[in-house]
N, C-alpha and C positions, 0 to 999 in steps of 0.2 A: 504493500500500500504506500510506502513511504515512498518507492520511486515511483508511482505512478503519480501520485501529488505534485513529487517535483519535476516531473516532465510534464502537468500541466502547466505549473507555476511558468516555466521554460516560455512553454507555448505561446501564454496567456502575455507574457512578455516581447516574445518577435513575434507576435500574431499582427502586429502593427507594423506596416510596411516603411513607413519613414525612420522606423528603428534598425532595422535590418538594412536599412541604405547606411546609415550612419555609422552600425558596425562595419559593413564592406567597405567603406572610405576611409577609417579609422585604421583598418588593414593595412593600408598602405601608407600612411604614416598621419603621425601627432596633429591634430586641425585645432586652431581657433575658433570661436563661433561663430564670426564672421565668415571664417573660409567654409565653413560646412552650411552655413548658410547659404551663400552665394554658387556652390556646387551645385549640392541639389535643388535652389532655390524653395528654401521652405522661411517661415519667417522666422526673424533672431529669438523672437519669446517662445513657437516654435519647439526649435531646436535646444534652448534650454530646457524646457520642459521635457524632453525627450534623454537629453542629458544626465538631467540630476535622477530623474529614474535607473538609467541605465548604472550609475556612481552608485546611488543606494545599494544596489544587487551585485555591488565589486564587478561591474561588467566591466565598465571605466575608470578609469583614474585621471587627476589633473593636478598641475603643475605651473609656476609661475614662473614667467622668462625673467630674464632682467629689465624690461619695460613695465613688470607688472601687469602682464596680459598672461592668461589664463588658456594653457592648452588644452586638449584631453585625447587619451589614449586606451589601450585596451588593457585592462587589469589583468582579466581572462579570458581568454578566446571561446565562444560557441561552436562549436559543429553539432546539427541536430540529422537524425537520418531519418526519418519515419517513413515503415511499410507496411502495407496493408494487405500485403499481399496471399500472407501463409501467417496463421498462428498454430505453431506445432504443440499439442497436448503431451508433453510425457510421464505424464502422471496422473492418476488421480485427482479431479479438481472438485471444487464443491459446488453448487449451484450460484452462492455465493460469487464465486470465483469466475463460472462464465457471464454472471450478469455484468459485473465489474469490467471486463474485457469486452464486453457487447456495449456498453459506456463509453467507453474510453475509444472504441470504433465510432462509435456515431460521434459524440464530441469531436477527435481529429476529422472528420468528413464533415462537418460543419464550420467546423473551421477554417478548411480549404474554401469551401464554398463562401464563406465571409470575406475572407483574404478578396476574391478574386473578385466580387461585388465592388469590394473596398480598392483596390485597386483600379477598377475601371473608373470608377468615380476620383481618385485621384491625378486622374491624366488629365481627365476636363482640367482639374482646380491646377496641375502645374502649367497648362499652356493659359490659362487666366493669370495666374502669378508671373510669367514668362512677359507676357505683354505689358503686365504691370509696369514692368522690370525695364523694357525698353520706352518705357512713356515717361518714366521717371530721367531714366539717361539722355533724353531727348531732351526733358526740359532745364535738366541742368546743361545742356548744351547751347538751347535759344537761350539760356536766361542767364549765364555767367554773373550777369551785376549781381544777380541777385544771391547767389552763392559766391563767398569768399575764398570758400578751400575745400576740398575732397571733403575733410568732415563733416561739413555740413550736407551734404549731400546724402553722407551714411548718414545720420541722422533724418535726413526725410525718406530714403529708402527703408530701415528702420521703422518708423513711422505709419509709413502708410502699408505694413502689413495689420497693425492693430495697436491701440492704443496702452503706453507704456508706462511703469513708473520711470523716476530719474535711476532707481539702484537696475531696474531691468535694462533703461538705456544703456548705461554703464557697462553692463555685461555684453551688453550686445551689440556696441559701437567698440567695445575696448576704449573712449576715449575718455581722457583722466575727468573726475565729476567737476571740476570749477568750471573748466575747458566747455564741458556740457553745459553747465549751467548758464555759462554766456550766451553759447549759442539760441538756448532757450529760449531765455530771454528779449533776444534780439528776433527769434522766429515772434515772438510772442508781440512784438510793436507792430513788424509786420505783417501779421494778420495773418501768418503763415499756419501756428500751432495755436491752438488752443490749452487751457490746462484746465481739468475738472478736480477738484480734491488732489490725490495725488499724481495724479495719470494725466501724461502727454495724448492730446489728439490732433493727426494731421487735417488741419480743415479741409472739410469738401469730402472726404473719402471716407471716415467711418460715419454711415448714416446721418449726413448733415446737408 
């Protein structure tokens, strides 16, 4: 019972497809959030939330450069193999015992078929994010005056995936908090950002 639990737990874990991207990129070496951001183009809040899960369960680990920016890598590596193909009885089992494995069959077969649901539905939402992504780059390109430096720019791409705190900015621009906070601020004369309580929002874009 005990391994059957934790090959659910497993499961229930890379059953989500933006985590199992994150693992296979990790693979190949150390990413900032930024960089696994802008890879798979998922949002910076996102891919933390994806992150600190996968840290809790020692999947991940992270580390500070000497800039103060926040890597992450693989603590411990997954390989999961599941088949369905033969389950061989060598023994005596209890009724118990085949209900359990008739469980644990249909749970994995539902599974698949969620994944693959869940997957098609994520391809719309990455070429919607994709387009985002070059409208955003566009207008920091007509709009120069209105961007000062590359930062700002994370900061509104940032931004317009969903509305942030300053500590989630932080993590998710890498850029030092005063640094941010000007920016902010200046978005915020501008009519660029709004701020609700504690949370940054990019005008125009989340429901406004």
């Amino acid at each position: 019972m005990h391994d059957v639990a934790e090959a659910a737990r497993l499961l229930d874990i890379l059953g989500n497809r933006n985590r199992r991207r994150i693992i296979e990129l990790l693979r190949q070496k150390p990413c900032f959030v930024t960089e696994i951001s802008d890879t798979l183009m998922l949002s910076p809040k996102a891919v933390i939330d994806h992150l600190q899960m996968l840290e809790r369960e020692t999947i991940l680990s992270c580390q500070m450069d000497e800039r103060r920016r926040k890597y992450y890598y693989l603590a411990h590596d997954i390989l999961i193999d599941i088949s369905l193909k033969e389950i061989r009885i060598v023994s005596a089992v209890t009724d118990e015992d085949t209900e359990e494995n008739e469980r644990l069959k249909q749970s994995v077969a539902m599974l698949g078929r969620m994944i693959k649901a869940h997957d098609k539905i994520l391809t719309s939402l990455e070429q919607i994010n994709h387009d985002i992504e070059i409208k955003i780059h566009d207008l920091a390109q007509n709009h120069k005056d209105l961007f000062r430096s590359e930062r700002e720019v994370t900061v509104v791409i940032a931004l317009s995936h969903d509305s942030l705190t300053l500590p989630e900015l932080v993590e998710a621009t890498e850029i030092p908090q005063d640094a941010l906070a000007d920016i902010l601020r200046r978005f915020e004369r501008r009519g660029i950002v709004k701020r609700g309580k504690d949370r940054y929002t990019l005008r125009g874009v989340h429901a406004e």
